[in-house]
N, C-alpha and C positions, 0 to 999 in steps of 0.2 A: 645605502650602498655607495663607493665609490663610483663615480663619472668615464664610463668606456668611450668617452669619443673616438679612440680611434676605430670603433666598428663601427655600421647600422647598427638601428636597434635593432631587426631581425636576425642578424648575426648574435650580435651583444645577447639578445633572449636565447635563440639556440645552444650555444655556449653553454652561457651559464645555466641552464635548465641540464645540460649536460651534467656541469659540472657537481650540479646540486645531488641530485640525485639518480640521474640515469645510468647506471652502471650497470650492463647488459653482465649477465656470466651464467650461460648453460652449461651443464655438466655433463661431464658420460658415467655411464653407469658403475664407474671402476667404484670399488668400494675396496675397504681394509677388512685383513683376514680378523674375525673378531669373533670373542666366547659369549654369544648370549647367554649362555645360564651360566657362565660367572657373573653376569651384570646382574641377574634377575639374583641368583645366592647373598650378592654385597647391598641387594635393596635397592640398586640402582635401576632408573627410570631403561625400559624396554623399547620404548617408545618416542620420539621426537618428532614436533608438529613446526614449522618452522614458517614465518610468515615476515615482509616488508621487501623493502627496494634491494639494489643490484649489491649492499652489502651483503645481504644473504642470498641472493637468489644462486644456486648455483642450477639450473638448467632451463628456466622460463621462457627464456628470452636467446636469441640465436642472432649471429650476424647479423642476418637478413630480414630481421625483423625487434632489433635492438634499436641504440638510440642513433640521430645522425652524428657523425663526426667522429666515431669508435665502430664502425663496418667491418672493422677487420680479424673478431675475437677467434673465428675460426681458423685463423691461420697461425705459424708461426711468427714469430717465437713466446706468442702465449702460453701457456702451461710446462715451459721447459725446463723445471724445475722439479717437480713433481710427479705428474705423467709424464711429462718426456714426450708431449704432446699437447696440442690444443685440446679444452676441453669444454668451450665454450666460458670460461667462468676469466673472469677481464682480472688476470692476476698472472704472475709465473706459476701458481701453486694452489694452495689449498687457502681455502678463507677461514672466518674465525668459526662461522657454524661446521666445518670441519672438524675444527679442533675439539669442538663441544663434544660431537659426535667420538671421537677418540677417546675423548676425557671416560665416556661413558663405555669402551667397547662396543660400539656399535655402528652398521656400516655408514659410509657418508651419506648423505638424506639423498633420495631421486626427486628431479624435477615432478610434479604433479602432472606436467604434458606430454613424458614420459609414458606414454601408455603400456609401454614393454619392462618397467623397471622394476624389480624387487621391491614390494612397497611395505613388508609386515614389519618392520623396524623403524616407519615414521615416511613423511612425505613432506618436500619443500614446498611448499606457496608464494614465496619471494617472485618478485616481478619486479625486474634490472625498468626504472624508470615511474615506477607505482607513485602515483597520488594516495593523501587520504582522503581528503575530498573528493567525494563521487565526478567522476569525468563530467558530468551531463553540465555540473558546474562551469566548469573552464570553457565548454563547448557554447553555454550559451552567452558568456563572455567575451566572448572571442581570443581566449586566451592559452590556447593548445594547437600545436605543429601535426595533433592524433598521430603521434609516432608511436605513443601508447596509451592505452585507454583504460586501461586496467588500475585501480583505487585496491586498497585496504581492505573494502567492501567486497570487491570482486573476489581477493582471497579466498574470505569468509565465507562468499556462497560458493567456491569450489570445494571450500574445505567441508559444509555442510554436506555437497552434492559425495564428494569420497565416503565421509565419514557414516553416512547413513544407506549408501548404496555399496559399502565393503564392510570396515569394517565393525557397523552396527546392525548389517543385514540379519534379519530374521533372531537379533537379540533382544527379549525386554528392556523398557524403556530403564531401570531402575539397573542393571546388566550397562547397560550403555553407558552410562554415568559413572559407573565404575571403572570401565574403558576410557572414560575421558580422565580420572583421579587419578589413574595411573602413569599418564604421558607427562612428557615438559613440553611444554609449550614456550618456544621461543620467538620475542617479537625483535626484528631485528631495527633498524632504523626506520621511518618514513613519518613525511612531513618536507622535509627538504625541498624535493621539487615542486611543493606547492608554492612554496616562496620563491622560486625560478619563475615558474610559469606567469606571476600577477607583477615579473617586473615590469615596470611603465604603464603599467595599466592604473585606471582611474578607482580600480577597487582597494580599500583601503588594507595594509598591512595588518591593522588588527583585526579585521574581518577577517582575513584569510587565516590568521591564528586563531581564532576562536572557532574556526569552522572544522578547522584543523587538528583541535581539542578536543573537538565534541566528536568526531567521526573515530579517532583513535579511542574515545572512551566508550563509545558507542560497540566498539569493535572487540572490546576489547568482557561489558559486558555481556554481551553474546555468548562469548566461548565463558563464562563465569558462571553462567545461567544453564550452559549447557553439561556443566559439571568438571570445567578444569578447576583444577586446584594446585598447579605448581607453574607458574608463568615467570618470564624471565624478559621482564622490556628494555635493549636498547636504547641507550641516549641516540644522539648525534652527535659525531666527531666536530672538531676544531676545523671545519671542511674550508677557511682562509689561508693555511698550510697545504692547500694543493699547490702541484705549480700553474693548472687552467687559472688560478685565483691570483697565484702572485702576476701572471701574465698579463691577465685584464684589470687587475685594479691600477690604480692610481701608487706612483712609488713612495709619496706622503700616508697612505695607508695602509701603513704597519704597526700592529702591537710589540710586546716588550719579547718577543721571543720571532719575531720578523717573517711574521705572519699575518694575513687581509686583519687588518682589526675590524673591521665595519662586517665582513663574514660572520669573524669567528661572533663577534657579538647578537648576531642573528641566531647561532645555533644553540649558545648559550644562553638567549631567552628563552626559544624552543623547547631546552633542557629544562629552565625553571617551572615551565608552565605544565609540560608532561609530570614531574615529578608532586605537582600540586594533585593533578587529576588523579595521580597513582595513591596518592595518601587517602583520598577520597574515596576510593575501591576498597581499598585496603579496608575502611572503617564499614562501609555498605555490605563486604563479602569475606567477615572474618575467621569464617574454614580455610578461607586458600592462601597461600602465601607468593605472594608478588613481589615480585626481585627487580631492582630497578641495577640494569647493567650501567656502570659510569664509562661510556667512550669517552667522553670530554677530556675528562680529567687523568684515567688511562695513558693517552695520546698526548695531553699534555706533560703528563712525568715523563715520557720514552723521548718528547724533541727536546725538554729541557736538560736531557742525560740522554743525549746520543749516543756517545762513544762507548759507555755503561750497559747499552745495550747490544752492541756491535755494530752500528752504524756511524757512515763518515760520512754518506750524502744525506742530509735532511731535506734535501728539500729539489734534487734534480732528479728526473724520471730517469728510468732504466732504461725505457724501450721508447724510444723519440727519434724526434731529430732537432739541429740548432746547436747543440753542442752545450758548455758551460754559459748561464750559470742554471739553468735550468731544464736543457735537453726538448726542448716541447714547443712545437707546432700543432695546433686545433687543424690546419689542414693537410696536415701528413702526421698522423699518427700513426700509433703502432701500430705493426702488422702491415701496413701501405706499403708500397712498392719502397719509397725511400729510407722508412722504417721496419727494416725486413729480421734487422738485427740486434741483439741487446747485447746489453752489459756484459761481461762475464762471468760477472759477481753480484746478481741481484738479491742477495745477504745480506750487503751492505748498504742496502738502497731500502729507503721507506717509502718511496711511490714507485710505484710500477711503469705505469704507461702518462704520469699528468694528471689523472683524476683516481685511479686505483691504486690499490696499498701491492707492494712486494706477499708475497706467503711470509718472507722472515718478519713484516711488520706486522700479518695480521696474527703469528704466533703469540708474537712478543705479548701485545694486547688481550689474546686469548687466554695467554697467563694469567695476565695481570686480572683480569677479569675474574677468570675459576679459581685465582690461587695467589693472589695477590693482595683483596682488600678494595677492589675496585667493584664488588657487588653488594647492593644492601636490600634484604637481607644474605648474607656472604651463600655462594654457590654447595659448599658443605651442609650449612645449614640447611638447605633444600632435601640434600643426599638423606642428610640423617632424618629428616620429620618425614623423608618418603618410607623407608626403611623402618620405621617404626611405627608409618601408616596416620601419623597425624593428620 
């Protein structure tokens, strides 16, 4: 990684552990008017299970219990795009497991902490800041702020504790399994903040990837074993294309497209290493089909074709302060008193607030994603082997 001297390191670590992956976004329960039994007629998935950090979590995590340096998700001018309202989710708008949810008619997933929310149509498990190494790791390290404690793992045993105490209650075990064949299962990013958390520490970077790997594959065959068969795993985005990254690095590092290169090379190992383990399932659990979502590269075609996409700022927050060329302060962010107001036009903006995407970015990607070429095997493919029950 580039050289932060002008912070501490305990700024420097906070930060970037921020930036990595703590992206706090609780949701309210607003959902779109939607035809389940058109979805269930077209063979489309009824259900959506939705798990990883603050890129999907839309209700987990709340102000006042998100990450430091982003306190402010509750307030305006978060959500104003959209709801027309805060809605805890660190965006103007909607994110990309939104869209999925669209894609499929079906309402936006509720938070799992949600105790009051509509949950027969799928439940998030997303946690704005989530490890996949188990917490206990970083704790006996010394290497966590415990602003969040909650791992990959922790999901899993919430999604166990739902799925067995609703809705698998009082169904045969062989009944259950076919409730699980029926859902998509979506994993959204994490890993990220692991590699935040062991900056400057004395534990080595490929330990922390390999632990890293294992706990995602770990995680991953659990719910395989437990009878999903249509799973959809996120990459990690180009996250040296935020502005917290252009801000902190070094201005000698940048890649060909003027973005952290020493970042974005971290997430794109990340990517190589996830997509070895995915092939490996793949061979181990050849009933289900596992779709490996491309952010990377997504992210990478929309900055190298901005304008393509309707964007003229690449790379300055919407909702900051500082002004040009990047709008962003780590100690006045959005929402703070100084940062009360945004842009007028966050359509034309691909960051949000400095660490979070616009809703128009996360569309764009969301596209590109279900409908563009950026999933393997492609998001159709999933629709149609559900629909004829493969």
């Amino acid at each position: 990684m580039a050289s932060f001297s002008s912070f501490s390191y305990q700024a420097t670590l906070l930060t970037l552990a921020i930036f990595f992956a703590s992206y706090a976004s609780t949701s309210s329960s607003s959902s779109t008017t939607v035809n389940a039994s058109r979805a269930t007629q077209a063979g489309h998935f009824t259900k959506i299970f939705a798990f990883g950090d603050s890129y999907t979590d839309t209700g987990n995590t709340k102000s006042d219990t998100g990450p430091n340096g982003f306190m402010h998700v509750s307030k305006p001018p978060y959500g104003m795009t959209f709801f027309h309202q805060p809605t805890n989710r660190y965006s103007d708008g909607r994110l990309v497991i939104d869209f999925v949810a669209e894609a499929l008619s079906l309402p936006y997933l509720p938070p799992y902490l949600n105790l009051k929310a509509n949950k027969v149509h799928g439940v998030n498990f997303a946690v704005a800041g989530a490890t996949a190494i188990n917490h206990s790791f970083f704790v006996r390290n010394n290497l966590t702020l415990n602003r969040t404690p909650q791992s990959i793992l922790t999901e899993l045993a919430w999604f166990k504790k739902f799925f067995n105490s609703q809705v698998c209650r009082g169904t045969k075990l062989r009944n259950c399994k076919a409730l699980m064949s029926d859902s998509l299962f979506w994993i959204g990013e994490i890993g990220a903040n692991d590699i935040a958390y062991n900056l400057g520490s004395t534990v080595s970077n490929a330990l922390i990837q390999k632990l890293t790997m294992d706990s995602v594959t770990l995680f991953l065959q659990e719910l395989l074993d437990m009878g999903a068969k249509y799973i959809v795993v996120q990459g990690a985005p180009p996250t040296g294309c935020l502005p917290l990254a252009l801000t902190l690095a070094a201005p000698d590092d940048r890649d060909e497209i003027g973005c952290v290169a020493s970042a974005n090379n971290q997430s794109y190992h990340h990517n190589s290493l996830l997509q070895v383990r995915l092939k490996y399932l793949r061979r181990r659990y050849p009933h289900a089909i596992i779709s490996y979502a491309d952010y990377w590269n997504a992210y990478q075609t929309i900055m190298k074709n901005t304008h393509k996409y309707g964007f003229t700022k690449p790379f300055m927050a919407c909702c900051g302060t500082g002004g040009p060329p990047l709008n962003f302060d780590i100690f006045s962010t959005c929402g703070s008193q100084a940062a009360s107001i945004a842009c007028p036009n966050p359509a034309k903006f691909i960051n949000w607030d400095g660490v979070h995407l616009t809703e128009g970015m996360y569309k764009v990607v969301a596209d590109l994603l279900l409908r563009g070429g950026y999933m393997h095997p492609p998001f159709n493919f999933l629709l149609s082997s559900r629909s004829r029950g493969v």
